[in-house]
DONUNU-883354 format. One record per atom (N, C-alpha, C): x, y, z; residue in one letter. Coordinates in steps of 0.02 Angstrom, whole numbers, padded with zeros to 5 digits, always signed. Layout:
BEGIN
XYZA/...
***
This chain:
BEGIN
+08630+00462+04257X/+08610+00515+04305X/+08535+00524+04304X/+08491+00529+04369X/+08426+00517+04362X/+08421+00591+04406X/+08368+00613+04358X/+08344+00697+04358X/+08309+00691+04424X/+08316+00747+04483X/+08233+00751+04543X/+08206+00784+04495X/+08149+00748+04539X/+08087+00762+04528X/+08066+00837+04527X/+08101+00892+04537X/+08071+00943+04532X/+08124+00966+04453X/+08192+00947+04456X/+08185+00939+04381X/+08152+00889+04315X/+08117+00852+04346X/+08092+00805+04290X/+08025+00855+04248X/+08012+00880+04337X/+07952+00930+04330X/+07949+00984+04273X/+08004+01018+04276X/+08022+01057+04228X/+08055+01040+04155X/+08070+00987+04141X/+08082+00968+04086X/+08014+00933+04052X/+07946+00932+04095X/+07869+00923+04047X/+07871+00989+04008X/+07867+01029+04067X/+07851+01101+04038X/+07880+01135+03986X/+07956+01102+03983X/+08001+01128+03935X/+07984+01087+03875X/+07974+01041+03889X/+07943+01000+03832X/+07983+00947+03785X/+08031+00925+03825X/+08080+00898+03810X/+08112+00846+03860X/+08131+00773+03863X/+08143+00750+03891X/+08241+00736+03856X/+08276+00731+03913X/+08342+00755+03915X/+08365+00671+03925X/+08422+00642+03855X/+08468+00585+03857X/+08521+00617+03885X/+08535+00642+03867X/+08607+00683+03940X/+08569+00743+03994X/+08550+00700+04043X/+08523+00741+04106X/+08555+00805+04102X/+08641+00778+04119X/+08691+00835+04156X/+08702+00877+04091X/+08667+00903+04061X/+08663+00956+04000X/+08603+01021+04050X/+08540+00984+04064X/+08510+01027+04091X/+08514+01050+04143X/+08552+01001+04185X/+08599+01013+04250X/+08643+01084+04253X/+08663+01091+04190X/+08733+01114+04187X/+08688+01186+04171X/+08653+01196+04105X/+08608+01247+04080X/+08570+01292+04150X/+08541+01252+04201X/+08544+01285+04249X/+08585+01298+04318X/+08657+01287+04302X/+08703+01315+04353X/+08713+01394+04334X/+08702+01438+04384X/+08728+01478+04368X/+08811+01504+04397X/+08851+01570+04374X/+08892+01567+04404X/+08912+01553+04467X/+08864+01583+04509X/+08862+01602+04592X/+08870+01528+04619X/+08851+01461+04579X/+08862+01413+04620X/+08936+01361+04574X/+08946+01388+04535X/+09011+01343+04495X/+09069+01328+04533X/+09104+01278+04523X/+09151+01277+04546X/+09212+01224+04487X/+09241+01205+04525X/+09298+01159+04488X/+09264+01091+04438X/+09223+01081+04488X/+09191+01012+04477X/+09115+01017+04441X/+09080+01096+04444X/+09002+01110+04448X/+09015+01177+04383X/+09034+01147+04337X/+09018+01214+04283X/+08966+01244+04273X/+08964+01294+04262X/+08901+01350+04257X/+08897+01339+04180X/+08816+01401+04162X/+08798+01389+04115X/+08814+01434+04046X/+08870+01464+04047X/+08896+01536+04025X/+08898+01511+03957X/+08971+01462+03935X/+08970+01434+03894X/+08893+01410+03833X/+08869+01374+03876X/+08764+01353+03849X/+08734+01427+03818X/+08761+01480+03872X/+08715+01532+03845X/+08722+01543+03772X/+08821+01569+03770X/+08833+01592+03717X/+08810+01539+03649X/+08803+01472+03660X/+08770+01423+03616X/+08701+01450+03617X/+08682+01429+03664X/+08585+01459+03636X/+08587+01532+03630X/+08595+01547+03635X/+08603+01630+03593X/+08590+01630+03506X/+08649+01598+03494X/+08644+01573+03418X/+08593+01532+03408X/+08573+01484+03419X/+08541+01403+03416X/+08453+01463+03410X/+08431+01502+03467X/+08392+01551+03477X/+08393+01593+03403X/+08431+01613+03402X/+08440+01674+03333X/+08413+01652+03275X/+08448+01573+03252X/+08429+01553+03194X/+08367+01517+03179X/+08344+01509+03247X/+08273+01481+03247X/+08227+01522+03246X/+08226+01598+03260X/+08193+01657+03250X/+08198+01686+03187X/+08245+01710+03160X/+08273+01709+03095X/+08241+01675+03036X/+08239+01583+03032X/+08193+01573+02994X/+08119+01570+03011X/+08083+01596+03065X/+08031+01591+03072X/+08002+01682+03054X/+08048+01707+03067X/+08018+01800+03045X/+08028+01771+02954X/+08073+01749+02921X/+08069+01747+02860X/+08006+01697+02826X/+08007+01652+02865X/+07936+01604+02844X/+07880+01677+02849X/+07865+01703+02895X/+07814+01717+02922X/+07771+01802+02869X/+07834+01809+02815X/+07807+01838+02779X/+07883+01858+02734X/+07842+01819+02683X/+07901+01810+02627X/+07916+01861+02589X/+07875+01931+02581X/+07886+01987+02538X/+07922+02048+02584X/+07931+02028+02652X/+07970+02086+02711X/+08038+02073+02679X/+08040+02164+02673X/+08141+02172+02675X/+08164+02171+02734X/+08233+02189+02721X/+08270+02178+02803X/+08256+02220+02844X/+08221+02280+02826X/+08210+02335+02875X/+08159+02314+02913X/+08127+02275+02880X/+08063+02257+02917X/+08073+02190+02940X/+08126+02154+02951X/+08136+02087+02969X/+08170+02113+03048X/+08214+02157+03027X/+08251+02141+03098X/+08228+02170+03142X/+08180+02209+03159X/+08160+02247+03230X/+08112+02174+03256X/+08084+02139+03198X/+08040+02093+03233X/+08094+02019+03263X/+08148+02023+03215X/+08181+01960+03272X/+08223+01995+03327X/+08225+02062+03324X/+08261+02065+03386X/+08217+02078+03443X/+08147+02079+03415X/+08106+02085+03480X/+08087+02025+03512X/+08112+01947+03469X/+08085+01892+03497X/+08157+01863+03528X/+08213+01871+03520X/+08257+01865+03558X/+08299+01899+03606X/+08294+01974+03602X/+08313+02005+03660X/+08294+01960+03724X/+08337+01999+03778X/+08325+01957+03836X/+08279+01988+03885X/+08235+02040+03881X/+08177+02036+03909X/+08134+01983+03892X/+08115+01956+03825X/+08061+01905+03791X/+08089+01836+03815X/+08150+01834+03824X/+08195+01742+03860X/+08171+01743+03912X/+08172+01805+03957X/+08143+01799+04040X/+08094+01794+04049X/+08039+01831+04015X/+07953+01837+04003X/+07975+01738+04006X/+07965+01712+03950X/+07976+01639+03926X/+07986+01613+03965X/+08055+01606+04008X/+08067+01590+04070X/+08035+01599+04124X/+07993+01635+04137X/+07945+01663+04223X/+07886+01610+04166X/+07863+01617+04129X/+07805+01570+04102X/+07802+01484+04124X/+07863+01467+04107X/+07893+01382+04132X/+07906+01390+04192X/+07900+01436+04237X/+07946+01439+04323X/+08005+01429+04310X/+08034+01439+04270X/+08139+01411+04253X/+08170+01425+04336X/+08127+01496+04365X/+08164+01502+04419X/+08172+01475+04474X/+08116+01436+04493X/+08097+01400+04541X/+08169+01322+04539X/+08182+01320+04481X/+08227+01257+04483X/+08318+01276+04446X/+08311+01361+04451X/+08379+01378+04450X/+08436+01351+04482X/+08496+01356+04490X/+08567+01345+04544X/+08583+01386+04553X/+08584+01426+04613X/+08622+01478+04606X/+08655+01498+04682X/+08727+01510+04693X/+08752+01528+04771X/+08698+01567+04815X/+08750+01581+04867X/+08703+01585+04920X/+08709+01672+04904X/+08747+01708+04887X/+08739+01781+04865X/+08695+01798+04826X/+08665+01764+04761X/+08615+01770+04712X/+08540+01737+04751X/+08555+01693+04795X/+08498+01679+04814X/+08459+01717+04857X/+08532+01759+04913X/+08470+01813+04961X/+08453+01882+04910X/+08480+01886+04844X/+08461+01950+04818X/+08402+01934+04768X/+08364+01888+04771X/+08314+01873+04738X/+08322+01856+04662X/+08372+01810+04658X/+08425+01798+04605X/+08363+01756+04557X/+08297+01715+04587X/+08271+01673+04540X/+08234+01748+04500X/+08215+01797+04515X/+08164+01814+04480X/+08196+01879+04452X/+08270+01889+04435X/+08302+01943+04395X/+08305+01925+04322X/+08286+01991+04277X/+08288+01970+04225X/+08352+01936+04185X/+08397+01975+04198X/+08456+01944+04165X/+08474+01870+04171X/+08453+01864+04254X/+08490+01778+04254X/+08455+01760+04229X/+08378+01750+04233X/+08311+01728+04185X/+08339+01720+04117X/+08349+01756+04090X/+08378+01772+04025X/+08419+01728+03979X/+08492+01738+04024X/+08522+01714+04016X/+08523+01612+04016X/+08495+01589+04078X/+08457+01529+04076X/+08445+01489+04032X/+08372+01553+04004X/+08340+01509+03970X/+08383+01512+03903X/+08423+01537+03871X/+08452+01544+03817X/+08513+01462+03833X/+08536+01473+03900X/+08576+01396+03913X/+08529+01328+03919X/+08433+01326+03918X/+08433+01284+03922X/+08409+01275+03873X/+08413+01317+03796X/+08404+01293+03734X/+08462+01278+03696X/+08533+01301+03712X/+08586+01260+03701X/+08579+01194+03730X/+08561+01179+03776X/+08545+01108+03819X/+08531+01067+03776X/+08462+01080+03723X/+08413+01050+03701X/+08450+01026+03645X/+08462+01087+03613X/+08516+01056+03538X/+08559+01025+03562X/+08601+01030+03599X/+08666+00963+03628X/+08647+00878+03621X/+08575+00902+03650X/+08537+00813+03671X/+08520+00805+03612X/+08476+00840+03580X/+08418+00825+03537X/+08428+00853+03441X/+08468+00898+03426X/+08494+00921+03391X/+08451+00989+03370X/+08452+01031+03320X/+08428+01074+03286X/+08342+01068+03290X/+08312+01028+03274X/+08252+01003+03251X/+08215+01032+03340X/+08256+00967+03363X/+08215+00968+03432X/+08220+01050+03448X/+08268+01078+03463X/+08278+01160+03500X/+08226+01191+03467X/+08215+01181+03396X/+08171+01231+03357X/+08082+01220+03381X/+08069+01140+03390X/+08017+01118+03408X/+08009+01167+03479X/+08060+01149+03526X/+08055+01200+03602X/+08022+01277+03598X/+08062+01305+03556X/+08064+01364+03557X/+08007+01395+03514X/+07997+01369+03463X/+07935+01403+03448X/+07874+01380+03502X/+07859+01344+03524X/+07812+01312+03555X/+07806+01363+03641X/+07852+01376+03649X/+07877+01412+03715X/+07854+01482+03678X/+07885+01511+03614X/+07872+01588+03631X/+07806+01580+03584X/+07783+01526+03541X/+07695+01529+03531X/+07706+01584+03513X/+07640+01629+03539X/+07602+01690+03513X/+07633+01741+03502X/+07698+01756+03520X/+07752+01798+03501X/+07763+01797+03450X/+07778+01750+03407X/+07806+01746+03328X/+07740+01766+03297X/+07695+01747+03286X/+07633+01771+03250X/+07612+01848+03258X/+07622+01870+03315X/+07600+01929+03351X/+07660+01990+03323X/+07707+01967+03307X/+07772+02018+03302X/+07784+02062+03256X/+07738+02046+03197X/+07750+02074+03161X/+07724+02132+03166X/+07663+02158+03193X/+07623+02187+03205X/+07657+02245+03267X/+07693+02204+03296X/+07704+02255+03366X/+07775+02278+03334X/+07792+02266+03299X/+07896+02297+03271X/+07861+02352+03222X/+07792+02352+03205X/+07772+02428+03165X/+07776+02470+03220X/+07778+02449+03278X/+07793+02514+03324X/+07753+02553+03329X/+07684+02539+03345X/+07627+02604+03349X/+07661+02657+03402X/+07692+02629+03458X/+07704+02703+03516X/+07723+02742+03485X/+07797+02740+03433X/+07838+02772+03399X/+07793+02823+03361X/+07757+02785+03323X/+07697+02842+03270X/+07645+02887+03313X/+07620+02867+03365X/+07571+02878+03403X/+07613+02959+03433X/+07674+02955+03473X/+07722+02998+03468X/+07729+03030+03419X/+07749+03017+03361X/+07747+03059+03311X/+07707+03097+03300X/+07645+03074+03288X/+07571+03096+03275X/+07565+03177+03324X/+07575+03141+03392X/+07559+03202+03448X/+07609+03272+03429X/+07693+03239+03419X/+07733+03286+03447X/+07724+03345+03356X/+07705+03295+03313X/+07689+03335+03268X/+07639+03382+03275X/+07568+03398+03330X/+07520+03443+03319X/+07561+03478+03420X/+07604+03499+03407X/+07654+03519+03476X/+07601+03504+03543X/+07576+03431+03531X/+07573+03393+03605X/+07626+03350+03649X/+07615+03351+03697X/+07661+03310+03747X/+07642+03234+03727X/+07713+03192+03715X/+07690+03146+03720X/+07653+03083+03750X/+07618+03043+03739X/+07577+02990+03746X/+07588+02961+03824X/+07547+02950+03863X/+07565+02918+03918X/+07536+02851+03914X/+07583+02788+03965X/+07534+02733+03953X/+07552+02724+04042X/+07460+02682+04046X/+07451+02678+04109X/+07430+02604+04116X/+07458+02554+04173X/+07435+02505+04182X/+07384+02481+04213X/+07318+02493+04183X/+07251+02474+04235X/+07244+02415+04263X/+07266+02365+04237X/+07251+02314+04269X/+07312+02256+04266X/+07310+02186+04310X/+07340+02128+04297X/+07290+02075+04307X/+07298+02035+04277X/+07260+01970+04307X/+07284+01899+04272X/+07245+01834+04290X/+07288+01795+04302X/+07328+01764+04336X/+07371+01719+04330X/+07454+01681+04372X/+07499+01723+04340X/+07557+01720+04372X/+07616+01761+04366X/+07638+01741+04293X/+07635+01647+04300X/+07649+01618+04227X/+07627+01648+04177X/+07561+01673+04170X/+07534+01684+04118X/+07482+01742+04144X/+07509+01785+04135X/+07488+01869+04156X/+07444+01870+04098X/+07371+01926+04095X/+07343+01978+04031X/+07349+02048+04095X/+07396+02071+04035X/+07398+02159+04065X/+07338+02213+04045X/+07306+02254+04067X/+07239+02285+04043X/+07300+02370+04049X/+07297+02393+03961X/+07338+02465+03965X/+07307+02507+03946X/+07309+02588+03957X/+07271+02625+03940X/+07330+02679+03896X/+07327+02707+03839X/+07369+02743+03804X/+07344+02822+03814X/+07349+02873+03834X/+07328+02944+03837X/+07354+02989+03824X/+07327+03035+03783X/+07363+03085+03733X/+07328+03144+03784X/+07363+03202+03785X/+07378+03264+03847X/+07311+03321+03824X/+07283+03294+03771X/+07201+03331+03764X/+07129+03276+03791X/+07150+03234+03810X/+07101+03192+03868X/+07078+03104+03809X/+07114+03127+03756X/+07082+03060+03714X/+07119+02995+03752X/+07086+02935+03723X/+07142+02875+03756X/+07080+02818+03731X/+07137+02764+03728X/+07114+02681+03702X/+07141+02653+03771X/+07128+02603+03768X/+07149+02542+03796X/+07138+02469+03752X/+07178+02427+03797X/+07196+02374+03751X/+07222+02304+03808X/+07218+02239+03799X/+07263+02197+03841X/+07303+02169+03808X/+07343+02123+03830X/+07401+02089+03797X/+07435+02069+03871X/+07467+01989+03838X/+07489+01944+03874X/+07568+01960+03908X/+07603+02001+03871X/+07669+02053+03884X/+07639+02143+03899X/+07677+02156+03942X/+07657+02234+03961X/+07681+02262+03882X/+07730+02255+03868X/+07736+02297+03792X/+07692+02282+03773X/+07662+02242+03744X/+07607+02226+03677X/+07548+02255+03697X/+07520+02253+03744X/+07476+02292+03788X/+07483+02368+03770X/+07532+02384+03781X/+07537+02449+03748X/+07549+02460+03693X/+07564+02413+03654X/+07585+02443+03575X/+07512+02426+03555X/+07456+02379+03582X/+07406+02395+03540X/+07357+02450+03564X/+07372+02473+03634X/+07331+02507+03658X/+07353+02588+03610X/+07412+02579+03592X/+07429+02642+03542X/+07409+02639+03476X/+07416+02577+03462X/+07375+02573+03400X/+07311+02595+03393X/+07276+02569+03431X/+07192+02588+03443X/+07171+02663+03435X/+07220+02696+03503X/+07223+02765+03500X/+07251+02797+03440X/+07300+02771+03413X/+07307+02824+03316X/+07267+02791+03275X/+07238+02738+03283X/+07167+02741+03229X/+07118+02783+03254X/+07106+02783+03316X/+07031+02833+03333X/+07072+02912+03309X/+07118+02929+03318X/+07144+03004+03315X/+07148+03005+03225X/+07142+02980+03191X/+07174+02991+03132X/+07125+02977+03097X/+07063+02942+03128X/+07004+02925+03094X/+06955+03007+03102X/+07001+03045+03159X/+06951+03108+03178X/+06908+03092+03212X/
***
């Protein structure tokens, strides 16, 4: 089976070249177009889901060997939830070379998070099918990059403290404001501004609107706490 060209396209980006085509074929069917003959990718998900998990899993444990579990799991569930698969996914265009019926297609089915989501989690089951363990892990860190390094940092949760901080001296809490975007859609920097209800405020950017704000809160409870 010989891939088009607009999937060959997407399997550079993914970074992986596919000995069973009809794996990535299949990873991007979604339900809306399955049929008897055209399986969807439901099955793939629930595989890369796992295949995803354990490749996050040992990379939060590499990534600092003296964290207990309290401090392990807010950071892998922030790199596999399925907002961070879709971010990942809109980065590669996954959507542009989705399958999906003609109902998902007039409702703007390529650029919803969930199908996004869901996807990309079937086209890292894909990868382990063809390529085994090794290869998926090579994908996936390489795809979420600056996320794994960055995570640890953003699962301390500055908003949470920053909140704290306020609602402890009986202020309203923290507002965050999006000043800016720039960039391709692929690869957004968000410009955020964090503001506490007596006129103080940081700003900060970051490549995800969260992180943008969790450092723009950070910034703001070091200046507040520094006095």
């Amino acid at each position: 089976m010989k891939l088009a060209r607009e999937l060959e396209a997407f399997c550079d980006r993914l970074g992986h070249r596919f000995g069973d085509p009809e794996l990535i074929t299949r990873a991007l069917t979604h339900a809306s177009l399955s049929s008897a003959t055209r399986p969807d990718n439901q099955r793939l998900e629930f595989l890369g889901d796992r295949v995803l998990g354990l490749v996050m899993a040992e990379a939060v444990l590499a990534q600092d060997a003296d964290a207990k579990e309290g401090q392990l799991a807010p950071r892998f569930n922030a790199l596999v939830r399925k907002e961070t698969c879709a971010e990942v996914a809109r980065e590669i265009d996954l959507g542009a070379v989705l399958r999906l019926g003609k109902s998902e297609m007039t409702t703007g089915g390529r650029r919803k998070m969930a199908l996004l989501g869901d996807a990309m989690e079937a086209v890292i089951a894909a990868v382990y099918l063809d390529g085994g363990f090794a290869a998926a892990q090579a994908v996936v860190l390489r795809l979420w990059g600056e996320r794994v390094g960055a995570v640890a940092e953003d699962a301390r949760d500055a908003k949470t403290a920053l909140q704290e901080w306020a609602q402890a001296r009986g202020m309203a809490p923290p507002a965050y404001v999006e000043l800016s975007r720039e960039g391709p859609d692929h690869a957004p920097v968000f410009r955020v501004a964090a503001r506490l209800a007596d006129g103080r405020s940081a700003e900060a950017e970051g490549r995800v609107k969260r992180q943008a704000e969790q450092a723009a809160a950070r910034a703001l409870l070091d200046r507040v706490e520094r006095g």
